[in-house]
N, C-alpha and C positions, 0 to 999 in steps of 0.2 A: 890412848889419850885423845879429848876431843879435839875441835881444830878450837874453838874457842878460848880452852885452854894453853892449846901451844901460842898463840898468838898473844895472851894475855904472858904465859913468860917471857915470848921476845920479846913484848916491850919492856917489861923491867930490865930485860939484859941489856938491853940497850940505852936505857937510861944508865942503868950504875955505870956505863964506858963515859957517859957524861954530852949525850947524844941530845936532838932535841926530841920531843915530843913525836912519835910516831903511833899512826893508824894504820892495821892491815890492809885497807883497803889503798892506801899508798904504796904499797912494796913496790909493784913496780916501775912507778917512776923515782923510788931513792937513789940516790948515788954514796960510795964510800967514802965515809969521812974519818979520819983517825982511830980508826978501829969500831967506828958505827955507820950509821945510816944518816943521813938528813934527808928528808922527804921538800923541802924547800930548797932545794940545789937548784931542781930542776922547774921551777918555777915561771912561769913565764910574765914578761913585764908588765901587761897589761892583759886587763878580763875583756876576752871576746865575747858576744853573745849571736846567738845564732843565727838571730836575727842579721845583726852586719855579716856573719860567714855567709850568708846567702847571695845577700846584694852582692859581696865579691866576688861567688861563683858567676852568678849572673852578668856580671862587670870580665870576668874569665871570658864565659861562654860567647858573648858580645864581639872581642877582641878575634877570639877565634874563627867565626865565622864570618865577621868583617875580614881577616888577611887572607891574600889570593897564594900565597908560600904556604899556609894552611894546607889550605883547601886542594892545590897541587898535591901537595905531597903526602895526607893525612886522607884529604875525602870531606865532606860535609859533614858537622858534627848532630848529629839526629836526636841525640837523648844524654843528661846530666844520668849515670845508673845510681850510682851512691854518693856517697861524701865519706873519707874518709878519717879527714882531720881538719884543724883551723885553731889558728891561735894568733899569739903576736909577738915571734922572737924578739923585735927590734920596738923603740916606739916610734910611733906612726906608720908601720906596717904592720898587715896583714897576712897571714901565710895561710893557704886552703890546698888541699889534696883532693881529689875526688878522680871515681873512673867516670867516664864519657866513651859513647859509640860513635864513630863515626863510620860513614859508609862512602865508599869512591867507586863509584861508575855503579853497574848493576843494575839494571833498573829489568831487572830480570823479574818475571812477572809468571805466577803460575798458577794453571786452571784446575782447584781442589774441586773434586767434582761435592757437592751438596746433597743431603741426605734426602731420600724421597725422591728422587728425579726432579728438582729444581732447578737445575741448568750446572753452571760453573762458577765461581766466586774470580775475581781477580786481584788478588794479593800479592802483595809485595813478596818476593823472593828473600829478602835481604841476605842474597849475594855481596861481598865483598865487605860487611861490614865487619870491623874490629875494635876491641875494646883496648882505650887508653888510658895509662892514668896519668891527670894531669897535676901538676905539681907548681905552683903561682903563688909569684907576691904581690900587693895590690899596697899603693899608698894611700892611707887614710883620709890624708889631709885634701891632696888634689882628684882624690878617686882612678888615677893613670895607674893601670898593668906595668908593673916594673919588672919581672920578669915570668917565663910562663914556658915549662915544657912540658912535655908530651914524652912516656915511654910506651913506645907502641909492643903491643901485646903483652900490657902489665909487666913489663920489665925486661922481659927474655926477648925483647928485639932493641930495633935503634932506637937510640930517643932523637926527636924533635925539639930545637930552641925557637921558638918567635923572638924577633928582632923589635925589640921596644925603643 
């Protein structure tokens, strides 16, 4: 059977349970409801645009490298890598995920020799840097970091809390 097919019977199967209206490309955010799916469960309260998840990361990033509890204990944060989510559970919050490198101490420096006999380049080593993912709410209204942690090495170490 194609896949377009199976998907066109789970919707009717899902309708005759008396479900709402579903699209395959919703499956995985439905939740169970009385023997169906509703793909509007999981809905969140207001439409983010990318645009604002930016400013917030940015408004994140700012936070971070402005606190000296950071910077101790974390490293300087060198580079946003990705973004991994953003939305707005609450209203007038904000919620963004994204990894971030940060790098603490190392300024470890090493000479690639250059092709042709050109001398040596002097490049950063990036000794000691690690990837965090950070996890932040931001309030819409006054733009202040309402909460904002850090799970250092993507989850499988400690997490970090900034004190808001």
């Amino acid at each position: 059977m194609k896949r377009s097919s199976l998907a066109a019977l789970f919707a009717i199967a899902l309708s005759a349970l008396g479900c709402v209206a579903f699209a395959p490309s919703q499956a995985i955010s439905a939740r169970r409801c009385a023997g169906g799916f509703s793909p509007s469960s999981t809905s969140l309260s207001a439409q983010v645009t990318q645009k604002e998840a930016q400013g917030g990361i940015d408004k994140v990033v700012q936070a971070l490298r402005r606190d000296r509890s950071a910077k101790t204990e974390l490293g300087d944060l060198t580079k946003v890598n990705n973004l991994l989510g953003f939305g707005s559970p609450k209203p007038n919050e904000l919620a963004v995920r994204f990894n971030a490198s940060f790098q603490k101490g190392g300024m470890g420096r090493m000479a690639k020799a250059m092709p042709f006999g050109l001398g040596q380049t002097n490049e950063s080593e990036g000794r000691g840097t690690m990837v965090g993912q950070v996890k932040a709410s931001i309030d819409t209204k006054t733009g202040r970091v309402t909460s904002c942690s850090v799970f250092r090495d993507l989850g499988y170490g400690r997490a970090w809390n900034m004190k808001c």
